[in-house]
LOVEXBA-581288 format. One record per residue (C-alpha): x, y, z; residue number from 0; residue in three letters. Coordinates in Angstrom, 2 decimals. Each point is the difference from the previous one (the first is absolute). Layout:
% LOVEXBA-581288
        u        v        w    i   aa
        X        Y        Z  NUM  ALA
...
END
This chain:
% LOVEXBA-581288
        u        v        w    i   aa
   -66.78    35.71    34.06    0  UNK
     2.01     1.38    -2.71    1  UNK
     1.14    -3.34    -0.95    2  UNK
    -3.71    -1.16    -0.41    3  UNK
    -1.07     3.17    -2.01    4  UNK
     2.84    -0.20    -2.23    5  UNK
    -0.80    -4.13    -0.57    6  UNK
    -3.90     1.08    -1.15    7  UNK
     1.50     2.42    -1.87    8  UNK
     2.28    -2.22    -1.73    9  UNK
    -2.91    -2.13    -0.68   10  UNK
    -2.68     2.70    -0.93   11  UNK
     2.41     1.97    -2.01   12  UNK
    -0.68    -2.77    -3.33   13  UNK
    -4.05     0.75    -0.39   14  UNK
     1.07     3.88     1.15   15  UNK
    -1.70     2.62    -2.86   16  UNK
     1.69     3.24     1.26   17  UNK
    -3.35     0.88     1.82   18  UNK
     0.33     3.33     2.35   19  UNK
    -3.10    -0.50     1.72   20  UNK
    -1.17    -2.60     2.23   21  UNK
    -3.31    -0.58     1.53   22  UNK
    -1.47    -2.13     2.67   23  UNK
    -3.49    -1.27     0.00   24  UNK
    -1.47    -0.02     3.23   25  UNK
    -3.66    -1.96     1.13   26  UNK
    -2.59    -0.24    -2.81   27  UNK
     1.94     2.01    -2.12   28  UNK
     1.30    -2.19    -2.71   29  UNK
    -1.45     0.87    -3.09   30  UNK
     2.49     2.08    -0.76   31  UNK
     1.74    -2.82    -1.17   32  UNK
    -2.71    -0.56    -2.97   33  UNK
     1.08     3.52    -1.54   34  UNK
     3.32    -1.32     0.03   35  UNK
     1.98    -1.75    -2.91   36  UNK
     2.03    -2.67     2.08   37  UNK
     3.37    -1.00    -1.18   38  UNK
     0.31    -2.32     2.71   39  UNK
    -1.55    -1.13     2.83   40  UNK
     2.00    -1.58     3.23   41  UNK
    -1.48    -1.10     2.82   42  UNK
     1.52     1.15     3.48   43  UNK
     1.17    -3.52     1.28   44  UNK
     1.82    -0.46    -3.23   45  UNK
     1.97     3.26     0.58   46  UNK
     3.03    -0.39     2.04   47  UNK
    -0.23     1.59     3.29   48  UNK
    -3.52     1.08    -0.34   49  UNK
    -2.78    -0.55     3.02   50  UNK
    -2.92    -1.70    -1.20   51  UNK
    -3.50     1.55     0.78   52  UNK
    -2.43    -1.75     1.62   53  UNK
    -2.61     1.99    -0.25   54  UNK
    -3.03    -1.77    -2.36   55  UNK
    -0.99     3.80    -1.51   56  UNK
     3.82     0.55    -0.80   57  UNK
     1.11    -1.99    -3.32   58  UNK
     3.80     0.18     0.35   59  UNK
     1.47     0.65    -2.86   60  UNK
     2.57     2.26    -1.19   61  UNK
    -0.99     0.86    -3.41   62  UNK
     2.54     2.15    -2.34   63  UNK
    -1.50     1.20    -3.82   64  UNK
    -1.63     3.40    -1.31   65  UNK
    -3.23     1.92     1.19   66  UNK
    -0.66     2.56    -2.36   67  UNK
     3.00    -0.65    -1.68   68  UNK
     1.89     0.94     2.72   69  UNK
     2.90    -2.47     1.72   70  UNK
    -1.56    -1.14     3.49   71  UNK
     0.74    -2.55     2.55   72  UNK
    -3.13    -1.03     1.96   73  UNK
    -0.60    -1.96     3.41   74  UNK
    -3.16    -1.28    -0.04   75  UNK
    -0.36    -0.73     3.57   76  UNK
     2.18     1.72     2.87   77  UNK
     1.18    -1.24     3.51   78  UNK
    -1.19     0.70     3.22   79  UNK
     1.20     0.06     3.34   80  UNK
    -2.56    -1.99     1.73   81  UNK
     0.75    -3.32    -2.22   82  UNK
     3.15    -0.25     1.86   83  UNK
     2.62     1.82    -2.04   84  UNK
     2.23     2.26     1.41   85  UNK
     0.35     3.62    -1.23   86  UNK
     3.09    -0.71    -2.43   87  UNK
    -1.65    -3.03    -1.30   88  UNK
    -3.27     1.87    -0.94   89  UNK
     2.04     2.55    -1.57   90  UNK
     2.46    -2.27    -1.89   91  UNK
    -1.66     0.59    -3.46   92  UNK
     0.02     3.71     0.33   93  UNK
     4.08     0.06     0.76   94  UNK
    -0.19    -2.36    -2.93   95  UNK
    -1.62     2.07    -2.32   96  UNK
     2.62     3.17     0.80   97  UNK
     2.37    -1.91    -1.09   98  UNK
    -1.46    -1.36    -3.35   99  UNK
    -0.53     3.82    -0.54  100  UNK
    -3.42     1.01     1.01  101  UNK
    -0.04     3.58     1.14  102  UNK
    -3.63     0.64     0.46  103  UNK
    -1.90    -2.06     2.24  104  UNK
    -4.00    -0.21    -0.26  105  UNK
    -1.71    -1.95     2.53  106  UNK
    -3.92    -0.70     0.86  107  UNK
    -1.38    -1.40     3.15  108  UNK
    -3.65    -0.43     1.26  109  UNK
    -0.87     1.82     3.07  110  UNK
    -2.56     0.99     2.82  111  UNK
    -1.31     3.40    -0.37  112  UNK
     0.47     2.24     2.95  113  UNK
    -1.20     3.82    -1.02  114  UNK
    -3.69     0.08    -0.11  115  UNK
     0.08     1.55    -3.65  116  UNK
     0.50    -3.04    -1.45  117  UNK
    -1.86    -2.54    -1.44  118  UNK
     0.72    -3.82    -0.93  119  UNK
     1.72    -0.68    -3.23  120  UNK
     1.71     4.00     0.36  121  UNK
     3.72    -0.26    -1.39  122  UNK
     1.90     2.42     2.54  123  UNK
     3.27     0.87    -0.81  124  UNK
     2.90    -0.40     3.29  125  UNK
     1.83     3.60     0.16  126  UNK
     1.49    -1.42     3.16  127  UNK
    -0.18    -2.84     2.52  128  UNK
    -0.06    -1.09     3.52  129  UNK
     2.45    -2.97     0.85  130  UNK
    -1.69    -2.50     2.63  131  UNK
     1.50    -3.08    -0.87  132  UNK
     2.13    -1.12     3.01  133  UNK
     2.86    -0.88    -1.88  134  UNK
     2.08     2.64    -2.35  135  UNK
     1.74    -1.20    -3.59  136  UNK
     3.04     1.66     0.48  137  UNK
     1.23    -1.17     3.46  138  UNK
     2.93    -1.69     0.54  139  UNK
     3.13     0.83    -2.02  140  UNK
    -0.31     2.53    -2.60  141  UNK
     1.74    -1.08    -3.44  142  UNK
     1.08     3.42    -1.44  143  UNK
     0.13    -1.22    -3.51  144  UNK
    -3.86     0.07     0.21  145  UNK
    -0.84     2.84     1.79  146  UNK
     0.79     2.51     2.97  147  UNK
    -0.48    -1.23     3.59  148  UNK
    -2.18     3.21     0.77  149  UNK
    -2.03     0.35    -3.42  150  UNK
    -2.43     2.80    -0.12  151  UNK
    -3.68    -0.51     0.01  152  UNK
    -1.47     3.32    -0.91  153  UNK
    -1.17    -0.44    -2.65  154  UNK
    -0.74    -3.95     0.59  155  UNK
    -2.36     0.32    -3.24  156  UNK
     1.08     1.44    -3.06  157  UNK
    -1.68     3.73    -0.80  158  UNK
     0.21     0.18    -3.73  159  UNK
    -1.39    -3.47    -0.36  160  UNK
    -2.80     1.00     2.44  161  UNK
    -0.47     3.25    -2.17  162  UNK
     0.13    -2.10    -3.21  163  UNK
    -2.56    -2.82     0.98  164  UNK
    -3.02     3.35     1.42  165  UNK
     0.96     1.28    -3.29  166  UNK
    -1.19    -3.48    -1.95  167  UNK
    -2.33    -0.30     2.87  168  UNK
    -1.88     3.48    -1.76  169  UNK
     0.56    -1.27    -3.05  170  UNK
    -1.75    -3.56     0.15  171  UNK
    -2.59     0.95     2.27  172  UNK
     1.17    -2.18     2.87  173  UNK
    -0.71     1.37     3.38  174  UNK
     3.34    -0.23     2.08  175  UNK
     0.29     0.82     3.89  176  UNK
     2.92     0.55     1.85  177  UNK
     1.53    -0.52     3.15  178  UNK
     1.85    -2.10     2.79  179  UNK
     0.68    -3.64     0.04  180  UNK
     0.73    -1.93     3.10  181  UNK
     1.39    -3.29    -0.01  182  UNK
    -0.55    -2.25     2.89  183  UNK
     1.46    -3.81     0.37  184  UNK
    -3.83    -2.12    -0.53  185  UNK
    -1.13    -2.46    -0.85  186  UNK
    -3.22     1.42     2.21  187  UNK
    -1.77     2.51    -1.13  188  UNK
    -0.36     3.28     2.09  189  UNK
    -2.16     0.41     3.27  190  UNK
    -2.41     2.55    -0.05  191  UNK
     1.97     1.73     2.42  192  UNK
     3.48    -0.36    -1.71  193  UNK
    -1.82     1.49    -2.86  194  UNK
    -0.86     3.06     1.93  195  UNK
     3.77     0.05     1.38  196  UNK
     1.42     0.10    -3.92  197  UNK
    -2.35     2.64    -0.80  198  UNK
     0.86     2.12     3.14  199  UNK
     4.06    -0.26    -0.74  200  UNK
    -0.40     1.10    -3.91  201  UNK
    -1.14    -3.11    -1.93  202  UNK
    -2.28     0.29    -2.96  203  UNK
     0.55    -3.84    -0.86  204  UNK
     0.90    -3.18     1.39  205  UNK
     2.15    -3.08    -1.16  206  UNK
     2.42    -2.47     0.45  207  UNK
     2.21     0.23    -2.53  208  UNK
     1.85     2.73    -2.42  209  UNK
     2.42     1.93     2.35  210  UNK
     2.45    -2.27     0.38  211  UNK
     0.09    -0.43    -3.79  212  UNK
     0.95     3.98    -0.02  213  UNK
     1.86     0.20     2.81  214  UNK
     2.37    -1.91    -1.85  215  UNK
    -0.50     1.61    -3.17  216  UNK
     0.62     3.35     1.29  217  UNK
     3.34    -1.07     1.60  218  UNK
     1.42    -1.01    -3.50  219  UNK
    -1.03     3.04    -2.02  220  UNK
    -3.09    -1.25    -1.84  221  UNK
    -3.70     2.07    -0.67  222  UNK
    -2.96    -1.37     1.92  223  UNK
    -3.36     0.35    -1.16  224  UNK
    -2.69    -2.09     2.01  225  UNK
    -3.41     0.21     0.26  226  UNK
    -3.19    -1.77     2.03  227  UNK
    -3.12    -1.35    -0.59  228  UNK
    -2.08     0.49     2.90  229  UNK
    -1.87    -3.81     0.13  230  UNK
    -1.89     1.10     3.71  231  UNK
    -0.52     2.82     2.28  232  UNK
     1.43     0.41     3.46  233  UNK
    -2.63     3.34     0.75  234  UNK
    -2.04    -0.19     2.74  235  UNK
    -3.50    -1.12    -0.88  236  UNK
     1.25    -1.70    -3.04  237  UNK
     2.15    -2.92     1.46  238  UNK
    -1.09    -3.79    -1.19  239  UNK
     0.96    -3.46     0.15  240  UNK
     1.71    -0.54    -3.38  241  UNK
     1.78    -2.50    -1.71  242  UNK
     2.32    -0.57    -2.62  243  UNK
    -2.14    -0.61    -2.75  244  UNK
    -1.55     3.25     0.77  245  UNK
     3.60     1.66     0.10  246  UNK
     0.13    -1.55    -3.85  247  UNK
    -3.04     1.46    -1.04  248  UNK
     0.37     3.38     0.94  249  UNK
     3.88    -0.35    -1.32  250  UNK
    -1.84    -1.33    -3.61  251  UNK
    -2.26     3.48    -0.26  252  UNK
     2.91     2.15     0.36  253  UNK
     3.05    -1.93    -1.81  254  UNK
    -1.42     0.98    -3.56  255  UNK
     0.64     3.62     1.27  256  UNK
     2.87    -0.44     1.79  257  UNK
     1.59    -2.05    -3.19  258  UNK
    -0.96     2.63    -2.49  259  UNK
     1.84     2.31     2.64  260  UNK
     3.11    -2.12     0.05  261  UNK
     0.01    -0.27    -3.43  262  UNK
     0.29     3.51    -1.42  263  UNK
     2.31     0.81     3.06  264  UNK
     2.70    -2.82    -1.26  265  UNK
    -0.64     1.52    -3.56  266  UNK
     1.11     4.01     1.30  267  UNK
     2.39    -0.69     2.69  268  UNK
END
């Protein structure tokens, strides 16, 4: 592995702008990208090393430039477990990005709302999660140079960045929740009964993506910030047959909020 990361790094290194934060786009939630000033725009199969996603909603692109003036290197489209990758493949790109430099590490997901207080198109912010994916980014052997074999994961999600983004929550008028994400391995959506079980053990949200991304983070040193958009609702009463076009639409009310959120958070931090 360290062979491959230091290869991408080789090659990223020549379009690298000294950015310190890095940010991945999750479902629906690309728009960020128009905010941006791109200095360059590469897509993942041209990368060395890097998956390719094959989701249709995920553009796959790493894009490196400004937003707000600010150095940032952007994935506009993540990886997932359930389109075959394994756990160090879908969290290549993050490794990656410690190395280029990146030490704070914003990333956005859409998710199925769990805690009856919320309501479609709500941004909740994750203050902690619940790991259900059946497969765990750090086994096997541990490279030290990266991180400890035991890393600690109490305080999975950064506090000050959670304090920071309520603070320009109050300040923009953007209503923020906060709570629990679980991650489970998909591509399915939830049962109305494995809904109920996530709310019973402490879920607030559901998804299939993000913690591995901060697993990994977290064992080499860097900030997470990450935050949902809850695209459904897993409450009883409120379940329905959805789709992904609906998961886009809800995702589209909220990212104007959510961007003006990420924005002014990469400008303080």
């Amino acid at each position: 592995m360290l062979a491959k990361i230091a290869q991408t790094h080789t090659y990223l290194n020549s379009f690298y702008n000294q950015a310190k934060i890095g940010i991945i786009l999750g479902t629906g939630l690309g728009a960020l990208v128009d905010d941006m000033e791109i200095e360059y725009s590469l897509p993942y199969g041209g990368i060395p090393n890097f998956p390719i996603s094959t989701v249709e909603s995920h553009q796959g692109r790493l894009l490196i430039g400004r937003l707000n003036n600010v150095p940032v290197v952007v994935m506009q489209g993540r990886f997932h477990y359930y389109e075959g990758y394994n756990m160090q493949e879908l969290t290549f790109p993050v490794r990656v990005m410690k190395q280029l430099g990146i030490e704070n590490l914003f990333i956005s997901n859409a998710s199925g709302g769990l805690n009856p207080s919320y309501e479609v198109s709500d941004l909740m912010i994750l203050n902690d999660h619940i790991n259900l994916l059946p497969e765990h980014p750090l086994r096997g052997k541990n490279e030290d140079t990266l991180g400890p074999r035991f890393p600690d994961m109490s305080e999975a999600y950064d506090p000050k960045l959670i304090a920071l983004a309520h603070e320009i929550g109050l300040e923009l008028g953007i209503k923020l929740q906060e709570g629990v994400y679980a991650a489970v391995q998909g591509p399915t959506l939830e049962t109305k009964a494995e809904y109920n079980y996530l709310r019973i053990i402490g879920s607030d949200a559901v998804g299939m993506s993000t913690i591995p991304e901060n697993i990994v983070a977290r064992h080499m040193g860097m900030k997470v910030f990450a935050i949902s958009v809850i695209t459904d609702l897993g409450v009883p009463g409120m379940v329905k047959k959805i789709s992904l076009q609906d998961v886009l639409n809800a995702a589209a009310i909220a990212e104007p909020k959510m961007t003006k959120l990420i924005s002014e958070m990469v400008t303080r931090v």
